[in-house]
BAZA-532518 format. One record per atom (N, C-alpha, C): atom name; residue number from 1; z, x, y; residue in one letter. Coordinates in pm, 1 decimal, m for minus. Layout:
// BAZA-532518
at: CA	i: NUM	up: Z	east: X	north: Y	aa: A
...
This chain:
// BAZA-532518
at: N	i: 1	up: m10683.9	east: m7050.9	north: m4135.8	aa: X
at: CA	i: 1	up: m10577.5	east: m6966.7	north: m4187.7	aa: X
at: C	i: 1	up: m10626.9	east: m6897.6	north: m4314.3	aa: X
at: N	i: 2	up: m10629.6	east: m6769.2	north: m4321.7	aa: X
at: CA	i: 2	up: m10633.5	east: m6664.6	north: m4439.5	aa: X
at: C	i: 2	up: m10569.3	east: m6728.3	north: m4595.8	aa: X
at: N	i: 3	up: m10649.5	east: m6747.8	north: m4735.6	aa: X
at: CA	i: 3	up: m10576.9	east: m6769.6	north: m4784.5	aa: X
at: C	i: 3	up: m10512.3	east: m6643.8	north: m4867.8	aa: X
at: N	i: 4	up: m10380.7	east: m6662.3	north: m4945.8	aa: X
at: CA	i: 4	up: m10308.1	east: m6524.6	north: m4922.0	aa: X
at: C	i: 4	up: m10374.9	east: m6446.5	north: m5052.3	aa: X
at: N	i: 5	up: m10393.3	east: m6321.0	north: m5099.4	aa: X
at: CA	i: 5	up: m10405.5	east: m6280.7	north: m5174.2	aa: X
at: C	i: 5	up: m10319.2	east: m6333.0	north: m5300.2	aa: X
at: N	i: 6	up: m10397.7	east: m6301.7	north: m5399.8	aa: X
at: CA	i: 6	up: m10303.4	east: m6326.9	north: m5529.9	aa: X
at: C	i: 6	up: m10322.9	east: m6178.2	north: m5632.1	aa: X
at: N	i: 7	up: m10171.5	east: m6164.7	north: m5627.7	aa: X
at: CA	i: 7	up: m10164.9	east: m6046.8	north: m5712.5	aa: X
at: C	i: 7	up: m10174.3	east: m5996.4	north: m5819.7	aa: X
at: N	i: 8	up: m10265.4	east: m5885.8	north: m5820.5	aa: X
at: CA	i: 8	up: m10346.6	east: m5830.2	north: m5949.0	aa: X
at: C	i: 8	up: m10260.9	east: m5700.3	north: m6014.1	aa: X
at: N	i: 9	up: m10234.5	east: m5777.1	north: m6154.5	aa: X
at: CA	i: 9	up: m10137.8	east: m5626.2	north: m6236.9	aa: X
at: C	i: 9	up: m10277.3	east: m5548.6	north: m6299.9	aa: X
at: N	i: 10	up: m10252.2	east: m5409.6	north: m6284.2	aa: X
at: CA	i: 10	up: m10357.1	east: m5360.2	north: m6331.3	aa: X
at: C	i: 10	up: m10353.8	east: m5364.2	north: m6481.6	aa: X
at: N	i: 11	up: m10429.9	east: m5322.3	north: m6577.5	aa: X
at: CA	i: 11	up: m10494.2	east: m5339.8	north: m6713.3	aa: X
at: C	i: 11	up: m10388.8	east: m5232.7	north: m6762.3	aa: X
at: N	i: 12	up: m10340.0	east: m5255.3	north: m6910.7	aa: X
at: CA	i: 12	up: m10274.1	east: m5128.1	north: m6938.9	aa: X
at: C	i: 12	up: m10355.7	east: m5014.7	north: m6989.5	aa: X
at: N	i: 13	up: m10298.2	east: m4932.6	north: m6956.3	aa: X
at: CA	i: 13	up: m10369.0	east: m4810.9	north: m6982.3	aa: X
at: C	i: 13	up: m10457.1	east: m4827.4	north: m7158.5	aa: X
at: N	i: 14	up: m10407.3	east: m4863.2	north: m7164.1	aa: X
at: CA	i: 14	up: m10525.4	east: m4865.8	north: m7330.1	aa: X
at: C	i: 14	up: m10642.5	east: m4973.9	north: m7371.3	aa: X
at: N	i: 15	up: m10583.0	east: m5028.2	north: m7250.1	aa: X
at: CA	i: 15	up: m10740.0	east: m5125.4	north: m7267.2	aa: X
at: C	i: 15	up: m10772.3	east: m5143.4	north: m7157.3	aa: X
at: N	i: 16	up: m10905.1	east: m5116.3	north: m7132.9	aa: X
at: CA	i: 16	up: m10970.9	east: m5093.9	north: m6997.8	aa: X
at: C	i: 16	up: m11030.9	east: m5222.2	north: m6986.7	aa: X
at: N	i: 17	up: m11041.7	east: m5235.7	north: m6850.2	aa: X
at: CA	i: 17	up: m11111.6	east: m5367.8	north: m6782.1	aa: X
at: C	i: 17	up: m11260.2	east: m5355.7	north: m6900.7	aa: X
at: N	i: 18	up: m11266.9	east: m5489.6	north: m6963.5	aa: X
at: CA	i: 18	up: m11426.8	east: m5477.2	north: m7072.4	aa: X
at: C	i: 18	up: m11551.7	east: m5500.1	north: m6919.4	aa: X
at: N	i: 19	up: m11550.4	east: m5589.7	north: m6846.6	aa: X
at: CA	i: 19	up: m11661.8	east: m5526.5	north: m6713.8	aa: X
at: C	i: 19	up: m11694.7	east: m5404.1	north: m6677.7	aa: X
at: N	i: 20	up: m11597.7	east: m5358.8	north: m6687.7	aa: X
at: CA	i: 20	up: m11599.2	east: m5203.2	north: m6643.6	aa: X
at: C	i: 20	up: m11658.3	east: m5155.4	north: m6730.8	aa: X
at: N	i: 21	up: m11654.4	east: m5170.2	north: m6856.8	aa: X
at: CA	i: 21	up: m11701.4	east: m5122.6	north: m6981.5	aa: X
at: C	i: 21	up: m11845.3	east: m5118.9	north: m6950.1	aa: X
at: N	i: 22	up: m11902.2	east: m5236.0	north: m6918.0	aa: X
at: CA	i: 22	up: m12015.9	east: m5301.3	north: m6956.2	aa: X
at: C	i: 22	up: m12085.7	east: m5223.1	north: m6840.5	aa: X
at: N	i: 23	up: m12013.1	east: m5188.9	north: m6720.5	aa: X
at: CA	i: 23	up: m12115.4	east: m5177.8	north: m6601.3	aa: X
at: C	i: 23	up: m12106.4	east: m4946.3	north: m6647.2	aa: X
at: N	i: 24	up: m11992.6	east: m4907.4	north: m6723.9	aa: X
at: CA	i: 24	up: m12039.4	east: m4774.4	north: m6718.2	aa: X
at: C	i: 24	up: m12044.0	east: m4706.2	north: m6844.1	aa: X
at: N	i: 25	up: m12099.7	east: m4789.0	north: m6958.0	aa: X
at: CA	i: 25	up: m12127.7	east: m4724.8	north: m7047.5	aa: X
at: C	i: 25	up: m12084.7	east: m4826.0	north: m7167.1	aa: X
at: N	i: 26	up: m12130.3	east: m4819.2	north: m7293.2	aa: X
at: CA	i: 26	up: m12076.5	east: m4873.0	north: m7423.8	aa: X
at: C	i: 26	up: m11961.0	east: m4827.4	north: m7466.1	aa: X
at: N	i: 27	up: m11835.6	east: m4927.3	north: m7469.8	aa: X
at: CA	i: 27	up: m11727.6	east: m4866.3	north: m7553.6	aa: X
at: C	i: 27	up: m11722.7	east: m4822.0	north: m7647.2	aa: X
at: N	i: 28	up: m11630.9	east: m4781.2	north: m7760.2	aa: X
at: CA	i: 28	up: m11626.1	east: m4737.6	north: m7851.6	aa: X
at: C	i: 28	up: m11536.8	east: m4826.5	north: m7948.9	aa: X
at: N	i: 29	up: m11560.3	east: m4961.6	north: m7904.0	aa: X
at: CA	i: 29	up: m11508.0	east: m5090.1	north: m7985.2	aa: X
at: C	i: 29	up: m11568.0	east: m5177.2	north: m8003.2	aa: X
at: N	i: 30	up: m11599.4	east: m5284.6	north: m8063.0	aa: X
at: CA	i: 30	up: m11683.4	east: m5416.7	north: m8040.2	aa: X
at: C	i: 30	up: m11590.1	east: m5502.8	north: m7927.8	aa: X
at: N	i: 31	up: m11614.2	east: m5580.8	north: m7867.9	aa: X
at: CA	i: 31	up: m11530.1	east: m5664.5	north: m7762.2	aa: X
at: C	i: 31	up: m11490.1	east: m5797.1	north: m7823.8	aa: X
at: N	i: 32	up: m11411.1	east: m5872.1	north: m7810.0	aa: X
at: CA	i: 32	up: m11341.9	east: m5981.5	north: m7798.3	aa: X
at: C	i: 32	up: m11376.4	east: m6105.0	north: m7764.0	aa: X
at: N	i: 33	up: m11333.3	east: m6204.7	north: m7845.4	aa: X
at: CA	i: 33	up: m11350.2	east: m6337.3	north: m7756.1	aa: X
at: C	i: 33	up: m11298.6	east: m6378.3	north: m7620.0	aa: X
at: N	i: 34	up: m11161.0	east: m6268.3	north: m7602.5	aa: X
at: CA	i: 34	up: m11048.7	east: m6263.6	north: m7495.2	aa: X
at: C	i: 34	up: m11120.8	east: m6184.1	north: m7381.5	aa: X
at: N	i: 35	up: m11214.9	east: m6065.1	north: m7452.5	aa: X
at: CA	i: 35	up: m11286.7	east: m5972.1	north: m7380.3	aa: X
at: C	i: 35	up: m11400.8	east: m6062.1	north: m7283.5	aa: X
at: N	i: 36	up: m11500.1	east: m6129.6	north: m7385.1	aa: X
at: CA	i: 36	up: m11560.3	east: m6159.0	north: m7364.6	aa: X
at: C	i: 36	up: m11540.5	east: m6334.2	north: m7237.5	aa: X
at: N	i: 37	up: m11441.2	east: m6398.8	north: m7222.5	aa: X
at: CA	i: 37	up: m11422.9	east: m6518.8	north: m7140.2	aa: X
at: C	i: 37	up: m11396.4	east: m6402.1	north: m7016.5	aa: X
at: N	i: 38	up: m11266.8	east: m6262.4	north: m7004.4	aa: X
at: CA	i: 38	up: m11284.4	east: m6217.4	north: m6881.1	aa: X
at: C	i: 38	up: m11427.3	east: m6160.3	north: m6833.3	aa: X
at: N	i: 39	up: m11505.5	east: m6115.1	north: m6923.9	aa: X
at: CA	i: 39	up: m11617.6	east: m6079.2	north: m6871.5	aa: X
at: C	i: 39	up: m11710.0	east: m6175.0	north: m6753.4	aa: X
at: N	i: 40	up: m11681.0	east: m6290.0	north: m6842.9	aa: X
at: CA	i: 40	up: m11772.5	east: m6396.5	north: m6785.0	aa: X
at: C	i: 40	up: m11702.5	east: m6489.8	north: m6701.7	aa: X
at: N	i: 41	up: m11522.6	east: m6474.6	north: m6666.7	aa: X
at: CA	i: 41	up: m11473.6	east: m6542.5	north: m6597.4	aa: X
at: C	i: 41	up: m11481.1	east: m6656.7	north: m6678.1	aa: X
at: N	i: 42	up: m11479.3	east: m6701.1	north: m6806.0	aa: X
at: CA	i: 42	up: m11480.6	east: m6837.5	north: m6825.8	aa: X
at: C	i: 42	up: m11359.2	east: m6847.1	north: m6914.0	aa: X
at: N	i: 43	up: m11341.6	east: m6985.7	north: m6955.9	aa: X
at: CA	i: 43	up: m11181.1	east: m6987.7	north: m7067.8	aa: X
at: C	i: 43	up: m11273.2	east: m6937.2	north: m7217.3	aa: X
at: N	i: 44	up: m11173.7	east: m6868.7	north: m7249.6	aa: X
at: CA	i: 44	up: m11183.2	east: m6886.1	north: m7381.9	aa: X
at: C	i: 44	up: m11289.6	east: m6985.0	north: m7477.5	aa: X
at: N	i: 45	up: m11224.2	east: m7126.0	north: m7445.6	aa: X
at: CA	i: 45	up: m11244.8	east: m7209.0	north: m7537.7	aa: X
at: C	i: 45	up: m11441.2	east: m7217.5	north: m7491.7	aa: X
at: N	i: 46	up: m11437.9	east: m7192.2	north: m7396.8	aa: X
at: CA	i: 46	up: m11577.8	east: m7212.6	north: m7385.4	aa: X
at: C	i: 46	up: m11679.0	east: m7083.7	north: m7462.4	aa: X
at: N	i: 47	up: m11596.2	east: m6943.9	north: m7474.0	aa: X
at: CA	i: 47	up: m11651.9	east: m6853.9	north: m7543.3	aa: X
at: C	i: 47	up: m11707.5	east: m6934.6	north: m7692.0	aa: X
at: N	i: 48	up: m11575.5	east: m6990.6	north: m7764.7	aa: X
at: CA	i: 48	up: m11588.0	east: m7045.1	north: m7906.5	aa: X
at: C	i: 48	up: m11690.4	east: m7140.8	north: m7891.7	aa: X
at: N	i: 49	up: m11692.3	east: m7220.1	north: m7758.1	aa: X
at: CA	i: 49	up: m11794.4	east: m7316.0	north: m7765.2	aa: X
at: C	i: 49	up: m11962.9	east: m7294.5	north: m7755.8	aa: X
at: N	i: 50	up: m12004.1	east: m7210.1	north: m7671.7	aa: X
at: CA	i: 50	up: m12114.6	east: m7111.8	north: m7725.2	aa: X
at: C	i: 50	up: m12147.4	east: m7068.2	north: m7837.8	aa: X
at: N	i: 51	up: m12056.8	east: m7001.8	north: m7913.9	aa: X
at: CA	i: 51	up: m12098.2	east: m6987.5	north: m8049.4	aa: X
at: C	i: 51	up: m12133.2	east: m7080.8	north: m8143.5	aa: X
at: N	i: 52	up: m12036.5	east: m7224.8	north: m8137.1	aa: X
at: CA	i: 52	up: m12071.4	east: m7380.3	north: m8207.9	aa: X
at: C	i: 52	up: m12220.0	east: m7368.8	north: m8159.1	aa: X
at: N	i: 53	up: m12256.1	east: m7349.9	north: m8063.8	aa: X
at: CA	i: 53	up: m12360.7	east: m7465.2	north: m7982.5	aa: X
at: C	i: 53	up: m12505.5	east: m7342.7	north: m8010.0	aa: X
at: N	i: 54	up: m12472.8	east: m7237.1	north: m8028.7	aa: X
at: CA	i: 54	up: m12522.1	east: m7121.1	north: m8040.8	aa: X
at: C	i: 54	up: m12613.8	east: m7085.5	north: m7912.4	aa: X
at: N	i: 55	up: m12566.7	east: m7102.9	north: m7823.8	aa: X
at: CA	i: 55	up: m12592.9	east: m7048.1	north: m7693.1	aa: X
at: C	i: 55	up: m12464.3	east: m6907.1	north: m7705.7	aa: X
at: N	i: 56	up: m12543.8	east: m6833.4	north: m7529.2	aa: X
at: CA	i: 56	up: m12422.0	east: m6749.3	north: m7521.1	aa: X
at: C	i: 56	up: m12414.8	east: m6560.6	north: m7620.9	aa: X
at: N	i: 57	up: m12372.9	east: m6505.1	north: m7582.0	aa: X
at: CA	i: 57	up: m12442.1	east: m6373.8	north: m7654.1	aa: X
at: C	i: 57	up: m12386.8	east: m6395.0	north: m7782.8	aa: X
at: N	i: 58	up: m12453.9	east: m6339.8	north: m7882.6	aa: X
at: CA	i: 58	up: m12424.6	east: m6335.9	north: m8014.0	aa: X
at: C	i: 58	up: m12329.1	east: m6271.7	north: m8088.0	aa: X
at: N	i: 59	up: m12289.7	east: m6336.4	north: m8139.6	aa: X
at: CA	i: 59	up: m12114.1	east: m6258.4	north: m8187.0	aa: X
at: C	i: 59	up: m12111.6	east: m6231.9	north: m8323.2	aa: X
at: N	i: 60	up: m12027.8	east: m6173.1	north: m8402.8	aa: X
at: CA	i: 60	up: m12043.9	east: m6199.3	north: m8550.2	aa: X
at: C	i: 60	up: m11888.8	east: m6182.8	north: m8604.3	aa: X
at: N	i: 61	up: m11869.2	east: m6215.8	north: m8733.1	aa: X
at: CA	i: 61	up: m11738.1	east: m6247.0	north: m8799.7	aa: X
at: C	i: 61	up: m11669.3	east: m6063.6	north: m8894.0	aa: X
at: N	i: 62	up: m11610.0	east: m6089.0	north: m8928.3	aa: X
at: CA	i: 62	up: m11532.9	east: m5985.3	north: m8952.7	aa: X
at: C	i: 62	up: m11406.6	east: m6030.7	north: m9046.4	aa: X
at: N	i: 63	up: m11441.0	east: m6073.4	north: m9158.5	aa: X
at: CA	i: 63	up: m11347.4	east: m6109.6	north: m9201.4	aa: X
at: C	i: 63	up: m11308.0	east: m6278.1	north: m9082.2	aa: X
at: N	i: 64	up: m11192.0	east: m6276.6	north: m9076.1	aa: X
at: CA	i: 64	up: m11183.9	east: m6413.1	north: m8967.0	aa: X
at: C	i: 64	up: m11161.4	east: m6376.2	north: m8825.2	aa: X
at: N	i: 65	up: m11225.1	east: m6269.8	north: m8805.2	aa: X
at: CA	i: 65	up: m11213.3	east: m6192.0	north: m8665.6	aa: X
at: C	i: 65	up: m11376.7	east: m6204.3	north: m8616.2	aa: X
at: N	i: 66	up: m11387.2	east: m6265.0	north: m8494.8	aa: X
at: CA	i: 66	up: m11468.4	east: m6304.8	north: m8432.6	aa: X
at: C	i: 66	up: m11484.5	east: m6183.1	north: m8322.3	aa: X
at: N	i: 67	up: m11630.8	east: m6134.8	north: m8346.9	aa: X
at: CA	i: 67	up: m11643.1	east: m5993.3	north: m8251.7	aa: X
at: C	i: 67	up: m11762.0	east: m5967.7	north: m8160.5	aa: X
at: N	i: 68	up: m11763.9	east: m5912.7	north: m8067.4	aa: X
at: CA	i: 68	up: m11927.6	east: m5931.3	north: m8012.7	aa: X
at: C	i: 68	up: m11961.9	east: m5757.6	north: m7958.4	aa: X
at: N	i: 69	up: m12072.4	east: m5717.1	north: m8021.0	aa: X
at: CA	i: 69	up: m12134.9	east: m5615.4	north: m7976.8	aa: X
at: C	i: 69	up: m12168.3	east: m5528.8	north: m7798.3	aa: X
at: N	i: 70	up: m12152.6	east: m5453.7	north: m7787.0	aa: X
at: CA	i: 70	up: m12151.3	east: m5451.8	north: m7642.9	aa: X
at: C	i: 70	up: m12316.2	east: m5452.8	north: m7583.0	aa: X
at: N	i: 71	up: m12357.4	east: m5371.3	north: m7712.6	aa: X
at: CA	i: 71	up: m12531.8	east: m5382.1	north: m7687.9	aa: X
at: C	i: 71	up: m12617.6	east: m5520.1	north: m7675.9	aa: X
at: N	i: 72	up: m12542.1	east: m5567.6	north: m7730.5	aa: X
at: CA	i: 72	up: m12589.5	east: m5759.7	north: m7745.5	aa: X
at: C	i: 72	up: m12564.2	east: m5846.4	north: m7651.5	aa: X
at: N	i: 73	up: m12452.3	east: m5818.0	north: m7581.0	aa: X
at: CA	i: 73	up: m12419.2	east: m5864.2	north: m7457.4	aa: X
at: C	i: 73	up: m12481.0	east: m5804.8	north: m7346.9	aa: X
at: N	i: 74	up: m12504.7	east: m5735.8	north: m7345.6	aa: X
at: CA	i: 74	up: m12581.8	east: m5641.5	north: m7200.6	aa: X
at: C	i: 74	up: m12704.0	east: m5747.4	north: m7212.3	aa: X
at: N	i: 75	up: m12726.9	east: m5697.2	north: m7360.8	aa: X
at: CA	i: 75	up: m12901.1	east: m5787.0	north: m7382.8	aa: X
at: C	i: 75	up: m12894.0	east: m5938.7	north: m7346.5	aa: X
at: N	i: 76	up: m12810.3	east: m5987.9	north: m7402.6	aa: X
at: CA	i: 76	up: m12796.3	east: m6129.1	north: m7323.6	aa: X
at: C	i: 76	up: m12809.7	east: m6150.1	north: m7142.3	aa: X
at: N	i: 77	up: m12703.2	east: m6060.8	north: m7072.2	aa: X
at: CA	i: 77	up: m12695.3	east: m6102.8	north: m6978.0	aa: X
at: C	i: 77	up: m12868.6	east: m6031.2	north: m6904.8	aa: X
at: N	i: 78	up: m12890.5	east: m5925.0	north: m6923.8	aa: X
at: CA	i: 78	up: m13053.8	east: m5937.6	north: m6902.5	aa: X
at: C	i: 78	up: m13128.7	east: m5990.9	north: m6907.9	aa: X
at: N	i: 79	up: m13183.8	east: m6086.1	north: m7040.3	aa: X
at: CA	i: 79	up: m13215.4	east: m6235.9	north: m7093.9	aa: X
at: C	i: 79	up: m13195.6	east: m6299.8	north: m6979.9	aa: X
at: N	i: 80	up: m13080.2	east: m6313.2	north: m6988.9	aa: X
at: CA	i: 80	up: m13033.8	east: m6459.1	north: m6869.1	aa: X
at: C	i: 80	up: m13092.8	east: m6415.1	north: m6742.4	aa: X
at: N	i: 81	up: m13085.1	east: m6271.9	north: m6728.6	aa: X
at: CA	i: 81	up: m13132.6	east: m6228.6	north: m6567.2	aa: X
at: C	i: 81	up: m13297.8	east: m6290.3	north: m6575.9	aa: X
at: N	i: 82	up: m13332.2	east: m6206.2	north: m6635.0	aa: X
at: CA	i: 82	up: m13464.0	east: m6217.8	north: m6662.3	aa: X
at: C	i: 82	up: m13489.4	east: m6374.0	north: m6606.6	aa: X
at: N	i: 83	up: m13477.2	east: m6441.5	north: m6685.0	aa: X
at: CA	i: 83	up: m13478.5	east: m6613.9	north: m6717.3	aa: X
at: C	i: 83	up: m13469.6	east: m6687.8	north: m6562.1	aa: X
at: N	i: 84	up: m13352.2	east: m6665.5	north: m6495.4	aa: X
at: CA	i: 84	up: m13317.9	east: m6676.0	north: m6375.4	aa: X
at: C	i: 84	up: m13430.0	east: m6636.4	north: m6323.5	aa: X
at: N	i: 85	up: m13505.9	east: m6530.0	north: m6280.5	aa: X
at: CA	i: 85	up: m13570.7	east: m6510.3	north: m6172.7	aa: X
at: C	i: 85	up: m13731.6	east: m6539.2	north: m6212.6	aa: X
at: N	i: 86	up: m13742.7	east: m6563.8	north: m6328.9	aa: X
at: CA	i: 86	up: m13870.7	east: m6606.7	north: m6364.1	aa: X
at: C	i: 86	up: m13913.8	east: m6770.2	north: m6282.5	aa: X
at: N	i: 87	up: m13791.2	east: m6833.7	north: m6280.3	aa: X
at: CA	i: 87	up: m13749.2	east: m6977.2	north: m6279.2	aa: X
at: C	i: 87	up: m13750.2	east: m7013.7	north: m6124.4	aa: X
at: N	i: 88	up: m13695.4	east: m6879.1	north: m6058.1	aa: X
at: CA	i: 88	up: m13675.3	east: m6927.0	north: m5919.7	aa: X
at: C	i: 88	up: m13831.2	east: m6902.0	north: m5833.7	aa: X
């Protein structure tokens, strides 16, 4: 048996899917910790936990605003690509 779809509200118009971001160009914002768990599909708390552990793309502070570069993240997940196929 099919399992059923689960329904997707689209993004509001002022903030665009951050994947989307990533796959067609650099925004014109730094991204989020909120940004950054949908990017990667993970919770949150595991974003913050990367940064403790200092794994994970590199983020930086802002006053008490926690922010991550979009150029730094691309570079990460390349890194990681990279890494991956060296390995396999």
């Amino acid at each position: 048996m099919a399992r059923p779809k689960l329904l997707e509200l689209p993004d509001p118009p002022d903030r665009p899917d951050p994947r989307a971001i990533l796959r067609e160009g650099l925004p014109d914002r730094y991204l989020t910790p909120d940004d950054i768990a949908e990017i990667f599909e993970v919770p949150k708390e595991t974003v913050y936990q990367w940064r403790k552990k200092h794994v994970g793309p590199p983020g930086f502070r802002i006053g008490k605003h926690l922010r991550y570069d979009p150029t730094d993240v691309r570079a990460y997940v390349t890194q990681r690509k990279n890494e991956d196929q060296a390995a396999a």
